[in-house]
C-alpha positions as CSV (number, residue, x, y, z in Angstrom):
1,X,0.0,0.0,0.0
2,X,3.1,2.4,1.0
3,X,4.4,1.6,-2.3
4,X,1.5,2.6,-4.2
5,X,0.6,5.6,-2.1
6,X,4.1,6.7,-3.0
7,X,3.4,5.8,-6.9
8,X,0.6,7.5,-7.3
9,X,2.0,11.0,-5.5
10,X,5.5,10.6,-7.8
11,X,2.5,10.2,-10.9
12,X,0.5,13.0,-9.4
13,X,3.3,15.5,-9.7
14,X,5.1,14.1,-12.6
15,X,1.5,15.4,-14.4
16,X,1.7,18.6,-12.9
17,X,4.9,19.5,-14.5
18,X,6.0,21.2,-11.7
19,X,5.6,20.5,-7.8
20,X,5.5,24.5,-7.0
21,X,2.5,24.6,-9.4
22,X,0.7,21.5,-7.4
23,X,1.3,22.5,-3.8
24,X,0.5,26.3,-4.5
25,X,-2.9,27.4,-2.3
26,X,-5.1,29.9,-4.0
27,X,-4.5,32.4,-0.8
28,X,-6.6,35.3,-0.1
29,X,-9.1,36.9,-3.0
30,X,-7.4,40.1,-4.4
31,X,-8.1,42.2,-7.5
32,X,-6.1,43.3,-10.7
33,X,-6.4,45.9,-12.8
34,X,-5.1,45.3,-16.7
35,X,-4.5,48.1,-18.6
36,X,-5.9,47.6,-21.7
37,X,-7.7,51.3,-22.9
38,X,-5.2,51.4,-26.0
39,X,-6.2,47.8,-27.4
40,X,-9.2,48.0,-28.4
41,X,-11.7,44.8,-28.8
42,X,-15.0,43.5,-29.6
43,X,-14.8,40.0,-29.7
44,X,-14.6,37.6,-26.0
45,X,-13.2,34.6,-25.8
46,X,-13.1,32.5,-21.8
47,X,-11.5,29.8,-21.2
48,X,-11.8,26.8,-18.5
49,X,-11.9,28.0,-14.7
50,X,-12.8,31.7,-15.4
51,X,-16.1,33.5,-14.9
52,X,-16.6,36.5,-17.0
53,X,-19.1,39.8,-16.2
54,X,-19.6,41.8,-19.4
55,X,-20.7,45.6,-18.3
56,X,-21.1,48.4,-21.1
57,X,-19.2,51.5,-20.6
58,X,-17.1,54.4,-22.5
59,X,-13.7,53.0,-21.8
60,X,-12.1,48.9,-21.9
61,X,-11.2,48.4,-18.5
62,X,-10.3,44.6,-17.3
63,X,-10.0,43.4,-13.5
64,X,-9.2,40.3,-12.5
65,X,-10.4,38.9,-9.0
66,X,-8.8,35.4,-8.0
67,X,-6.8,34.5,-4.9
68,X,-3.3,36.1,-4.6
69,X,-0.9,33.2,-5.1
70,X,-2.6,32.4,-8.6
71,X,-3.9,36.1,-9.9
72,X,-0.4,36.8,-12.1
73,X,-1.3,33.1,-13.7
74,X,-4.5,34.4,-15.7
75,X,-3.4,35.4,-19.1
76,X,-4.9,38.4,-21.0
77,X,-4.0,38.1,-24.6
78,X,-5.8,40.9,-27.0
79,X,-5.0,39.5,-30.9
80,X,-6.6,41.1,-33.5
81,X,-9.8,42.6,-31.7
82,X,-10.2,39.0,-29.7
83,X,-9.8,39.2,-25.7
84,X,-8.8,35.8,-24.9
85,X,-8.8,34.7,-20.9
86,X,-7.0,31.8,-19.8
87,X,-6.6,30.2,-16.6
88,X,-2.3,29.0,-17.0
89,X,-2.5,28.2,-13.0
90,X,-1.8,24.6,-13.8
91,X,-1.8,21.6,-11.4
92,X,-4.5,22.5,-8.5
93,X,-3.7,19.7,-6.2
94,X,-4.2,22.2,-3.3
95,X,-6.8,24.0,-4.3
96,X,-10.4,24.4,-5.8
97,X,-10.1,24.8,-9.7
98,X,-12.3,27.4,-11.0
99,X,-11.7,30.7,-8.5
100,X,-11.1,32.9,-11.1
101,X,-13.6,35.6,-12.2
102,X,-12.6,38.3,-14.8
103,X,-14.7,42.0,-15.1
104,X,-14.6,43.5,-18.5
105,X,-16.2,47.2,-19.4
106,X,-16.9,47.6,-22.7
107,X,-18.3,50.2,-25.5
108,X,-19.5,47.7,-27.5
109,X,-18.9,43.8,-27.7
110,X,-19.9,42.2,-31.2
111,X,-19.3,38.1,-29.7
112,X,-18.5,36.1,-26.4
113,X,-17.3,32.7,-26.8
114,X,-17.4,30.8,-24.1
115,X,-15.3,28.0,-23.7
116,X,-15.8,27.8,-19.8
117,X,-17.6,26.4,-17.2
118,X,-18.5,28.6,-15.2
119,X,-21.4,31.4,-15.9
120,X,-21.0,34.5,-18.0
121,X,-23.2,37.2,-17.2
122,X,-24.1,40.8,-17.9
123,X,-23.7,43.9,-15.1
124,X,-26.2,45.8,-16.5
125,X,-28.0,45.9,-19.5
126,X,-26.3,45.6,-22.7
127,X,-27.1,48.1,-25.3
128,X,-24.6,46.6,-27.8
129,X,-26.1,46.8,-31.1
130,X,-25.6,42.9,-32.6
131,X,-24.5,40.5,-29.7
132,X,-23.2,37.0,-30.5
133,X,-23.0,34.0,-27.8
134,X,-21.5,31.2,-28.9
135,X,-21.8,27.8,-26.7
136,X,-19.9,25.5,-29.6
137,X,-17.6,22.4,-28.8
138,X,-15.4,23.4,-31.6
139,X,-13.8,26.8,-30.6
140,X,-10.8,25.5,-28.8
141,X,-12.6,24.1,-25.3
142,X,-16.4,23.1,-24.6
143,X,-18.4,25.7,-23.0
144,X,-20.6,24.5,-20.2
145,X,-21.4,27.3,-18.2
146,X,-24.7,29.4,-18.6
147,X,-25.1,32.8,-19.9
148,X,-27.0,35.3,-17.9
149,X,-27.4,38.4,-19.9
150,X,-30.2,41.2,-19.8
151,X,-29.8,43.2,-23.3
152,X,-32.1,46.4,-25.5
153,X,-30.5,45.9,-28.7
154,X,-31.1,45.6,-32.5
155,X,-29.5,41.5,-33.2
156,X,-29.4,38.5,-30.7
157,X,-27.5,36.0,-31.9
158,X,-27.0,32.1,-30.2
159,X,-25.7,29.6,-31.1
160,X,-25.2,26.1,-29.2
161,X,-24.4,22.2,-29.8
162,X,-23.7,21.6,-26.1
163,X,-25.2,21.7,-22.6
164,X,-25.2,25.6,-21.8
165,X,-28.3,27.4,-20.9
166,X,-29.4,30.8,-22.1
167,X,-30.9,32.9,-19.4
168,X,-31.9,36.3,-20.7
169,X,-34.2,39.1,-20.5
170,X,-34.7,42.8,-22.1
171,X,-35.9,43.3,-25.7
172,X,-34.4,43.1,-29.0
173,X,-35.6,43.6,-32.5
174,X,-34.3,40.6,-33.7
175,X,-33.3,36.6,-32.4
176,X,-31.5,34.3,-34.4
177,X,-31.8,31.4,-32.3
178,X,-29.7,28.1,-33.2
179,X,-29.3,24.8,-31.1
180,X,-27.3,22.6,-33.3
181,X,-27.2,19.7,-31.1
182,X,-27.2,18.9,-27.0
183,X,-29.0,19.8,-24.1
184,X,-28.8,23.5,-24.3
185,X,-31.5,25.4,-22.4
186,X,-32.8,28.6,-23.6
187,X,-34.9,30.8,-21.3
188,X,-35.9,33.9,-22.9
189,X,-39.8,34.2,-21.3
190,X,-38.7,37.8,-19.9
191,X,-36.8,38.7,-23.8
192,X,-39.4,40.0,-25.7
193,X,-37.9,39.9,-29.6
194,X,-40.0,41.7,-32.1
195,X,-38.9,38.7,-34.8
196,X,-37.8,35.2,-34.1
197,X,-36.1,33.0,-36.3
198,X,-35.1,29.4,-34.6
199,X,-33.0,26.2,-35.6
200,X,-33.8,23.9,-33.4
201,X,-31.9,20.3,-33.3
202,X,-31.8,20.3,-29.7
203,X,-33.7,17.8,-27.1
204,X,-34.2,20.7,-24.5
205,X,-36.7,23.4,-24.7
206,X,-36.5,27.0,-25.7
207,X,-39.1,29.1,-24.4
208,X,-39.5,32.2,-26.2
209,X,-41.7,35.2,-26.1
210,X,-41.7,37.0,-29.9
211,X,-44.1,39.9,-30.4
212,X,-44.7,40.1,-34.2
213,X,-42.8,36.8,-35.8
214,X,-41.7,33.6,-34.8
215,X,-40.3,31.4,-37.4
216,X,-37.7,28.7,-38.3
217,X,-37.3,24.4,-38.4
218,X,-37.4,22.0,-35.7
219,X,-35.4,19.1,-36.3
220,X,-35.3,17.1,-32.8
221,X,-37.2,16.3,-29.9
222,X,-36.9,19.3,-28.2
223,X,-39.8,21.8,-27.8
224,X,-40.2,25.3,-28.5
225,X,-42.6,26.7,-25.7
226,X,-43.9,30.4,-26.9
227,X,-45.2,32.5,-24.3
228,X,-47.1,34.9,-26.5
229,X,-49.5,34.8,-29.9
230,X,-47.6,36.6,-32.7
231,X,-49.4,37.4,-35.8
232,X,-47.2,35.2,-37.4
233,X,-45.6,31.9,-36.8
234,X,-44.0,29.6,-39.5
235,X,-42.2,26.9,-37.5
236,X,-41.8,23.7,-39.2
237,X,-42.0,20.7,-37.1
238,X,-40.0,18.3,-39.0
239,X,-39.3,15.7,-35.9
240,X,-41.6,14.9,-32.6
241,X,-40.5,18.4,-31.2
242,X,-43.4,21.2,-31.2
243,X,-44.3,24.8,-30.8
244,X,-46.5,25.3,-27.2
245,X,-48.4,28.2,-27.1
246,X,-48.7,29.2,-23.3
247,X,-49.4,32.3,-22.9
């Protein structure tokens, strides 16, 4: 039993890459401001262990809250008008994984990627003219993590093949809503959209609330509940899934 105890701790580090990396504790929560109001961006992209807030304002500002012994590992990369956030904190032997959350103020933001598990959500409302979330297994990582987002803007845009849910509320003129694959969740009852237009593949429910048009294809077992009577709806239900008026 020693001998195995002592196997699997050589194996444990060996995997870490580096013992100061495995035995480091998070210590206590701190902040960090990052300097970024000459670079600027509008695209997001989060990686695993990092929770991102999204708040509009005049300026980029960027603060990072974690604990102190890990804070210098989060990497802020800006490439071409993409923020990219990474966790580089390594082994976490000592620690909980995931203590990172990162604030960022923005005039406007045009996508968030989200390649986290943990939740991305608005401060605010968000006034960005055409928002993108993206929820896909192919941009580098697999997002998990919810959105929670209040917007009043022109274009929603969603898109999802995976297990994230989509909690939002606020108006927009117009939703494209796409659920490729998965168990995605959308929640959108408090979101009215003057126009809809869904893909649905999905086997969870979205529940919508369009004022004037709701249309699209349903490809899946998964339901599209609408919690108000447009004038006009032209949702084809090519599978077992099915628009639910309850309103």
């Amino acid at each position: 039993m020693k001998k195995f105890i002592a196997l699997f701790v050589l194996l444990s580090l060996a995997s870490c890459g580096a013992s100061d990396s495995c035995f480091k504790s998070t210590g206590a929560v701190t902040s960090k401001a990052v300097d970024v109001s000459q670079t600027p961006f509008t695209k997001i992209s989060v990686f695993t262990g990092i929770a991102l807030v999204v708040k509009e304002g005049p300026d980029y500002e960027i603060t990072i809250r974690s604990g102190e012994n890990i804070i210098d590992d989060v990497e802020v990369k800006i490439d071409n008008g993409m923020l990219t956030l990474k966790d580089d904190s390594g082994c976490n032997l000592m620690r909980s994984y995931g203590q990172t959350k990162v604030f960022v103020t923005a005039p406007n933001i045009e996508e968030i990627y989200s390649n986290t598990e943990k939740d991305i959500t608005s401060d605010g409302v968000l006034h960005y003219p055409i928002l993108r979330l993206f929820s896909m297994d192919f941009f580098g990582g697999v997002g998990t993590g919810d959105f929670h987002v209040e917007v009043d803007n022109g274009q929603l845009v969603i898109e999802s093949n995976h297990v994230a849910g989509f909690y939002v509320t606020g108006h927009t003129n117009q939703m494209l809503l796409n659920f490729y694959d998965g168990i995605g969740r959308f929640e959108g009852e408090n979101l009215l959209a003057d126009e809809i237009k869904v893909f649905h593949r999905g086997s969870n429910d979205m529940i919508v609330h369009p004022v004037q048009t709701l249309s699209g294809n349903m490809y899946s077992t998964g339901n599209i509940i609408c919690k108000s009577q447009p004038a006009t709806v032209d949702v084809i239900e090519h599978w077992s899934g099915r628009v639910i008026f309850d309103n």
